[in-house]
C-alpha positions in Angstrom: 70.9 -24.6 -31.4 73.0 -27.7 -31.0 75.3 -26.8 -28.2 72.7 -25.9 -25.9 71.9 -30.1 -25.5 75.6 -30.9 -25.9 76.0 -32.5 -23.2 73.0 -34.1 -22.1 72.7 -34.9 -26.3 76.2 -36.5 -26.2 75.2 -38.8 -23.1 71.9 -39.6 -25.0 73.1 -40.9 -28.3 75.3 -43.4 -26.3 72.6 -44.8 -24.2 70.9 -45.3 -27.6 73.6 -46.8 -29.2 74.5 -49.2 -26.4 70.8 -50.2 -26.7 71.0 -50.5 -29.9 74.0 -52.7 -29.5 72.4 -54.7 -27.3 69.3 -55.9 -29.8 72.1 -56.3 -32.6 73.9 -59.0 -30.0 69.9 -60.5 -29.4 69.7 -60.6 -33.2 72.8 -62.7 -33.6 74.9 -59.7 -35.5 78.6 -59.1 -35.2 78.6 -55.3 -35.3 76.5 -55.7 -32.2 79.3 -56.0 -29.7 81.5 -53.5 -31.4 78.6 -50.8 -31.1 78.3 -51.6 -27.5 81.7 -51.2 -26.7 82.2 -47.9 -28.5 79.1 -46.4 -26.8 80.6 -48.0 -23.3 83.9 -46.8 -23.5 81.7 -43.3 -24.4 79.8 -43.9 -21.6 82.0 -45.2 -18.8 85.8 -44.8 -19.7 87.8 -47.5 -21.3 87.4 -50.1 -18.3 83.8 -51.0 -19.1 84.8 -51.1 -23.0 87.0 -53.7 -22.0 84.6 -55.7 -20.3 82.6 -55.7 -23.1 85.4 -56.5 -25.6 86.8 -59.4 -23.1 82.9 -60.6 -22.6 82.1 -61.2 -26.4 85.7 -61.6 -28.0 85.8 -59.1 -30.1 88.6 -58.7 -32.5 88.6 -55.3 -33.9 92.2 -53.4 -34.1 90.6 -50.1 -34.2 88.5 -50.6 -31.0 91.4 -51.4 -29.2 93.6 -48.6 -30.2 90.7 -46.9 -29.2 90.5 -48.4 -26.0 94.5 -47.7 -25.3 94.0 -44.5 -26.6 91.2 -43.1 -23.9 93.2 -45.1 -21.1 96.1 -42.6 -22.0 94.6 -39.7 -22.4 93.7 -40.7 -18.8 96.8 -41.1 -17.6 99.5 -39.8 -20.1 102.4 -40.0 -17.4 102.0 -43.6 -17.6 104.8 -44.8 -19.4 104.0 -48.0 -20.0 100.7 -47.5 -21.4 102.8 -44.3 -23.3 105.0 -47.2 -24.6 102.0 -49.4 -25.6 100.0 -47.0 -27.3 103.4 -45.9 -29.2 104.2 -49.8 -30.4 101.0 -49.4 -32.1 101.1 -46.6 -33.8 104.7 -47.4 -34.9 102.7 -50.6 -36.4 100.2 -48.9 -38.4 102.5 -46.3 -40.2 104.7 -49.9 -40.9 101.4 -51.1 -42.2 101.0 -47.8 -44.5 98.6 -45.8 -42.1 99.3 -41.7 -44.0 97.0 -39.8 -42.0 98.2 -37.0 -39.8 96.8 -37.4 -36.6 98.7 -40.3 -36.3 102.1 -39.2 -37.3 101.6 -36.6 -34.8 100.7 -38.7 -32.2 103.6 -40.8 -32.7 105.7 -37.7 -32.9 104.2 -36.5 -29.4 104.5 -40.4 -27.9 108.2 -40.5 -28.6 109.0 -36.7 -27.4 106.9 -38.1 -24.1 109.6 -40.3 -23.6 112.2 -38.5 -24.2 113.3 -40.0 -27.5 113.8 -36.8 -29.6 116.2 -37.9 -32.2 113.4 -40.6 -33.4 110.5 -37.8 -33.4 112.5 -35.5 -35.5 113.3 -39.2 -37.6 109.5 -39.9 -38.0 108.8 -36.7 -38.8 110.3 -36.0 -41.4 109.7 -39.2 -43.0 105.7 -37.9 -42.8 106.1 -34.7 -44.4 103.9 -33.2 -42.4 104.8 -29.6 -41.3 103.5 -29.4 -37.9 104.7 -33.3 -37.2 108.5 -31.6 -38.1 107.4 -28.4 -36.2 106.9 -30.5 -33.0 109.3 -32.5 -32.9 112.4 -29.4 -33.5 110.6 -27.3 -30.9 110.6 -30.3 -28.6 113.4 -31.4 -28.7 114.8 -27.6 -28.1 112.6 -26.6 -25.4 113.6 -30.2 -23.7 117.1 -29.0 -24.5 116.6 -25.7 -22.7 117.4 -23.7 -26.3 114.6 -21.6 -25.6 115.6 -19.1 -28.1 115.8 -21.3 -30.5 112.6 -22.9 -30.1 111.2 -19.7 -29.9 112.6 -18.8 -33.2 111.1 -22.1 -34.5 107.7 -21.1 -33.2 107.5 -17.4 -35.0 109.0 -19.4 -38.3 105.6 -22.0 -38.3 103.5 -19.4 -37.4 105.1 -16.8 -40.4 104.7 -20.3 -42.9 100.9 -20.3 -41.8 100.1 -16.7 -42.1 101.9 -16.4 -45.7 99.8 -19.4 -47.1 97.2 -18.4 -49.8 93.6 -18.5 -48.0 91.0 -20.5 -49.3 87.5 -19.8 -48.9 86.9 -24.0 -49.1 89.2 -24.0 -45.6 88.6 -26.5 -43.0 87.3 -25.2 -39.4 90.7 -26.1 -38.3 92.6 -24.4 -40.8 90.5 -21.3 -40.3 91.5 -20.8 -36.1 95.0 -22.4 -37.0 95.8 -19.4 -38.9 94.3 -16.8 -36.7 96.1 -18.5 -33.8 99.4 -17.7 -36.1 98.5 -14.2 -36.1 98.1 -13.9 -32.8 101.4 -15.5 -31.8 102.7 -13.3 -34.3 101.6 -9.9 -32.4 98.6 -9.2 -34.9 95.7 -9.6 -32.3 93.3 -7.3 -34.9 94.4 -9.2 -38.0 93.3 -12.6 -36.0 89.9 -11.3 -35.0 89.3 -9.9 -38.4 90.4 -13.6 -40.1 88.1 -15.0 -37.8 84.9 -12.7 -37.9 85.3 -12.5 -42.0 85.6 -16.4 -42.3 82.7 -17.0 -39.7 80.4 -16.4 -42.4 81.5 -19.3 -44.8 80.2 -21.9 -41.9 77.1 -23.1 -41.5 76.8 -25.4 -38.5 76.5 -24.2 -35.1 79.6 -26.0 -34.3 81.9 -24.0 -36.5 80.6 -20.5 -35.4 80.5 -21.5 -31.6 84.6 -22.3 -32.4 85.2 -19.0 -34.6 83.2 -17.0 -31.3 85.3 -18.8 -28.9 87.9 -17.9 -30.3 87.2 -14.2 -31.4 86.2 -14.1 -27.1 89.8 -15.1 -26.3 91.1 -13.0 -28.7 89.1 -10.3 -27.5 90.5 -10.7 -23.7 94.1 -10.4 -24.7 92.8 -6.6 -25.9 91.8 -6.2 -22.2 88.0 -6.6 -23.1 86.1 -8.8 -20.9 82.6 -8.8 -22.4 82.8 -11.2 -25.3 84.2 -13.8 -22.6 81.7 -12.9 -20.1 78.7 -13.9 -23.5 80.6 -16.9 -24.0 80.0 -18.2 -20.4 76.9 -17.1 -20.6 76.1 -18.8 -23.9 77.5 -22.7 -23.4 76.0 -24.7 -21.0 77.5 -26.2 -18.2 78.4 -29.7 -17.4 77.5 -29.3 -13.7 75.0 -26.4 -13.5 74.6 -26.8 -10.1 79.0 -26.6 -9.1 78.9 -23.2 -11.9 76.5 -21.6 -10.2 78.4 -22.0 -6.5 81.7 -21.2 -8.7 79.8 -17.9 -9.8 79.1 -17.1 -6.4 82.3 -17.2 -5.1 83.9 -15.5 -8.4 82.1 -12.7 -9.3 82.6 -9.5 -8.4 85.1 -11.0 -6.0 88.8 -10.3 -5.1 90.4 -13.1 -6.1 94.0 -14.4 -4.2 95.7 -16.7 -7.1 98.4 -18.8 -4.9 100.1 -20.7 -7.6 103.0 -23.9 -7.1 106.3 -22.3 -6.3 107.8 -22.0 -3.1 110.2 -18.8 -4.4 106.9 -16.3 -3.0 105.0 -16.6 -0.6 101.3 -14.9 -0.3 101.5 -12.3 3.0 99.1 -12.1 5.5 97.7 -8.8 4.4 96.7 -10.7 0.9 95.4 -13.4 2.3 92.9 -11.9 4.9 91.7 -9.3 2.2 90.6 -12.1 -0.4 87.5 -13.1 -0.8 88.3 -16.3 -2.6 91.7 -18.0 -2.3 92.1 -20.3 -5.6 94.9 -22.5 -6.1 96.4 -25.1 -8.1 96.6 -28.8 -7.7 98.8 -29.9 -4.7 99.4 -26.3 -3.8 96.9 -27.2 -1.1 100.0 -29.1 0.9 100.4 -26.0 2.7 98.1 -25.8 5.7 98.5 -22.2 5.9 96.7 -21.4 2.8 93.0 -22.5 3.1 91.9 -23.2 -0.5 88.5 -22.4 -1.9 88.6 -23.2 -5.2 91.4 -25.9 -6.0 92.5 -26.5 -10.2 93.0 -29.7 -10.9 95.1 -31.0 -13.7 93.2 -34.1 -15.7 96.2 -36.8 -14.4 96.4 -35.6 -10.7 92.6 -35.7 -10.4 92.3 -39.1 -10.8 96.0 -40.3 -9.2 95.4 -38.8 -6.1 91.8 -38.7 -6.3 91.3 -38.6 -2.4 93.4 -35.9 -2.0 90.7 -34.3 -3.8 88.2 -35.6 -2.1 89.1 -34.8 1.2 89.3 -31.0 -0.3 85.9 -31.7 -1.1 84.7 -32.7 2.2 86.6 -29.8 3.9 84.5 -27.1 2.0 87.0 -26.8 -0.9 85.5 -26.7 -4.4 87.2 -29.0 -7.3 87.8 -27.6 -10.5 88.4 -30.1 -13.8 89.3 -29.0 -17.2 86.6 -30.4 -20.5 88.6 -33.3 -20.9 87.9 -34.6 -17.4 83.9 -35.0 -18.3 83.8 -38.4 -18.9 85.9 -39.9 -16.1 84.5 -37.7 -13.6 81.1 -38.7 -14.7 81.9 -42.4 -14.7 83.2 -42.0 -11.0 79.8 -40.6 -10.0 81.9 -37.2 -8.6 79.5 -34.1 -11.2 78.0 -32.1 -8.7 79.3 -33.1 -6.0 82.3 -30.3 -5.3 83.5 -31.3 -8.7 83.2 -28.5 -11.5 83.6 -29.3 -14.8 84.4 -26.4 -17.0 82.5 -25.8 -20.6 85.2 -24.5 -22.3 88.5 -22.8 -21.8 91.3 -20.5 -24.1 92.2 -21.4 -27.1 94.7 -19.0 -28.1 98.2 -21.5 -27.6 99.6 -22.1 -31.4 99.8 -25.4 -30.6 99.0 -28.0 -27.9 97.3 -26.5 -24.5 98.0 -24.2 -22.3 99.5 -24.6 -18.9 97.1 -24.2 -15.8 97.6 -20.9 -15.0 96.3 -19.1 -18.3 93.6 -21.7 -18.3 92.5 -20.9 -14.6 92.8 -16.8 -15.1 91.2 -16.9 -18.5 88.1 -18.7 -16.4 88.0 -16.6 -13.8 87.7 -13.4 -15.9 85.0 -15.5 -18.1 83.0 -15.8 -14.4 83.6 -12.1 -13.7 85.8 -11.6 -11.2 86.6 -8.0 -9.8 90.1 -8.2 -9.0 92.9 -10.9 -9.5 96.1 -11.1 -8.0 98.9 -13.2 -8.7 101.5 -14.6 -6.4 103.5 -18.0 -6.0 104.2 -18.3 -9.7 107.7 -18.1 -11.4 107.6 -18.9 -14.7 110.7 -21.3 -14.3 112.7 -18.1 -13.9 113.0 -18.6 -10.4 115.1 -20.9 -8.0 112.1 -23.5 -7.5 109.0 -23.4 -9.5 107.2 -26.3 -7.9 107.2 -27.1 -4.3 107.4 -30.5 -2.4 105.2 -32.6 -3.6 103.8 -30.7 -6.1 104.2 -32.9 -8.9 105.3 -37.1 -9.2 108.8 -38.5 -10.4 106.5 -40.0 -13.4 105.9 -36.5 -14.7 109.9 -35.7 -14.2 110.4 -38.8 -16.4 108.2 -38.0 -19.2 108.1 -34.7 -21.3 105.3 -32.7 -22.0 105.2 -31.1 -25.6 101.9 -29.6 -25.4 102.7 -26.3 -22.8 104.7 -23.4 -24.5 106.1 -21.7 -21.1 106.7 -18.4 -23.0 103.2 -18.6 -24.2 102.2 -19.0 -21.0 104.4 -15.5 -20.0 103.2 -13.4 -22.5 99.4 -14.8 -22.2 99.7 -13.4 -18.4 101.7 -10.4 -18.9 99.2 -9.1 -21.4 96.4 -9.3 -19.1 98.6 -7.4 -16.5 99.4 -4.8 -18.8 95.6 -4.2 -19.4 95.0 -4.2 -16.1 92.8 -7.4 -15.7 95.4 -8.8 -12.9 97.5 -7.6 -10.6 101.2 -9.6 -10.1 102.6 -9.5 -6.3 106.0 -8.9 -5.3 108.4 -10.5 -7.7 105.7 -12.2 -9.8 105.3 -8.3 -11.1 109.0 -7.8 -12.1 108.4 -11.0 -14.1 105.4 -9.7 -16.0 107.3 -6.7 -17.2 110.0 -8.8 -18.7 110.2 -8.6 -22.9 110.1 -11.5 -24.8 113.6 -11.5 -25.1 114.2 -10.8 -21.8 112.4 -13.6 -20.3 113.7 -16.3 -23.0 117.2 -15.1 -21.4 116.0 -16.0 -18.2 114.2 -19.0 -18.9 118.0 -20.3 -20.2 119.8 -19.3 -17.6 117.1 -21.0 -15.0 117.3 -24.8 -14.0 113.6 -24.9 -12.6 112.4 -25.7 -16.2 111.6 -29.7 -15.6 
């Protein structure tokens, strides 16, 4: 089966093609350099690509978008390489670039910075629906018109779900539309879309997608066991961190202490834990001595010896897919630094915030009993603490996290009794829809 080498299969077909590279350069031909660079910046982040580029002058536009591109996705709070990476993009539509990932990158560059009248501007001048989509919702959510970008959100989702199907569908299409029923309420409609288009793919690829997703789906019905196959089924990229994380997950009582100063976890909860996890720079407070730590892809490498220094301590790092590659290049796999093989992908659109992502793979590792405290869902009076998170990120928006995804994700695994939401995080969970959008407006802890 091909994701069973993923990994180690990915890693081998760039030492190849760097080698290869290499005796195109000895042989005196131009693609040489450019295949060495590619399978670099693969390799060892977009640093060493550079090199490489810098060493043998080579002009190619795409490699360096490329370049940008990874550098970024590195470090999207950066707002100058935000501005960079936008100038070029801006360039290439100028030039007559039409395809759609890059209108919606330049949609999701400008609402980064905060410039939503031009993303609505250049997307609607690409006429593609979810560019548009974006850039409304963005610009309302930035706004605080949560109601209205929630409206915005169930009108997409209804425009997806209406569309003819086609049994020729991309992969993409395929989960997009289940997704739609899913955001829509229609959690058996989405896993019967999935399970009855399944069978018109052939690669291993597309059926590990349609089974990941049917195992997320499954979860938000309060069933565990297709997540638990799933973990079982993809390998990991640090075998020997799973197997620890395993250890101190399963079967477990697990302690989730998330950012926000409005709760604090009592005494009683914390000595009858058996794993505390917590999220990024929630470890600032000495009182709560963290096991497991998540780390968002930005943090981990800004204030990599923070990390670190959790590592020495005992702590155990945990890094989403994305951080693969720059983990690996730093030398950290394996060495208190999980990677994880996969995580939900139930959000419409974008990612999810770190809290559904770190519950979702906790109950994938089997673990007995969660509960829930120091998380507010911007309701509250303070949703971060001290510290918690840079003036960079203030300054830039995120469009990717839906926060009332992010509520209803949780509060359906607290109604089927897969977590357990302390003090006021509780009275939060029960909130309606409604309910919560009214107190998402009225709150100023949204960033």
């Amino acid at each position: 089966m091909q994701h069973i080498g993923l990994v180690t299969g990915t890693i081998g077909r760039h030492s190849q093609a760097y080698r290869l590279g290499g005796i195109l350069v000895a042989r005196g031909d131009p693609l040489g350099p450019e295949v060495m660079a590619r399978a670099r910046l693969s390799l060892d982040g977009p640093e060493a690509a550079q090199r490489v580029i810098s060493r043998y002058s080579v002009d190619k536009p795409s490699l360096d978008r490329e370049v940008l591109l990874t550098s970024w996705r590195d470090a999207s709070n950066d707002r100058s390489l935000t501005e960079e990476l936008l100038r070029q993009l801006i360039d290439e539509l100028s030039a007559g670039e039409t395809a759609n990932r890059t209108w919606l990158l330049a949609v999701d560059l400008l609402l980064r910075l905060r410039r939503f009248d031009d993303a609505c501007e250049i997307a609607r001048a690409s006429n593609v629906p979810e560019a548009v989509h974006t850039a409304e919702w963005g610009m309302a959510v930035a706004q605080h018109r949560f109601h209205n970008a929630a409206a915005l959100r169930d009108s997409f989702a209804q425009m997806i779900v209406v569309r003819p199907p086609s049994r020729f569908a991309h992969i993409d299409d395929v989960l997009l539309r289940a997704r739609a029923a899913m955001h829509l309420g229609d959690i058996d409609g989405a896993l019967r879309s999935v399970e009855q288009r399944k069978l018109c793919f052939e690669s291993d690829k597309e059926t590990l997608a349609c089974d990941r997703l049917s195992a997320d789906l499954a979860l938000l019905r309060g069933e565990r066991e297709p997540l638990h196959a799933m973990a079982e089924r993809l390998p990991s990229p640090t075998p020997i961190e799973d197997l620890r994380f395993r250890r101190s997950v399963e079967g477990r009582r697990v302690l989730v202490v998330g950012p926000s100063p409005s709760f604090r976890p009592t005494a009683a909860q914390l000595a009858s834990a058996d794993t505390i996890v917590t999220t990024r720079h929630a470890f600032a407070d000495a009182s709560i001595a963290s096991q497991v730590v998540y780390a968002a892809n930005d943090s981990l490498l800004a204030d990599d010896q923070d990390y670190r220094n959790l590592q020495r301590l005992g702590a155990q790092i945990v890094a989403r897919p994305t951080s693969f590659e720059p983990l690996r290049s730093r030398g950290w796999l394996n060495r208190g630094f999980r990677v994880q093989a996969f995580e939900d992908s139930t959000p419409l659109l974008g990612t999810a915030f770190a809290l559904p992502r770190l519950l979702h793979d906790l109950l994938a590792h089997g673990a007995a009993a969660i509960t829930l405290t120091c998380v507010d869902f911007f309701v509250g009076s303070n949703s971060y603490r001290d510290g918690y998170r840079s003036g960079d990120e203030y300054a830039l928006f995120n469009p990717a996290h839906d926060p009332v995804h992010a509520h209803q994700y949780v509060a359906r695994l607290s109604r089927h009794g897969l977590l357990t939401g302390s003090d006021g995080v509780g009275r939060i969970l029960e909130l309606t829809r409604e309910e919560y959008l009214d107190e998402l407006e009225e709150s100023a802890s949204w960033p």
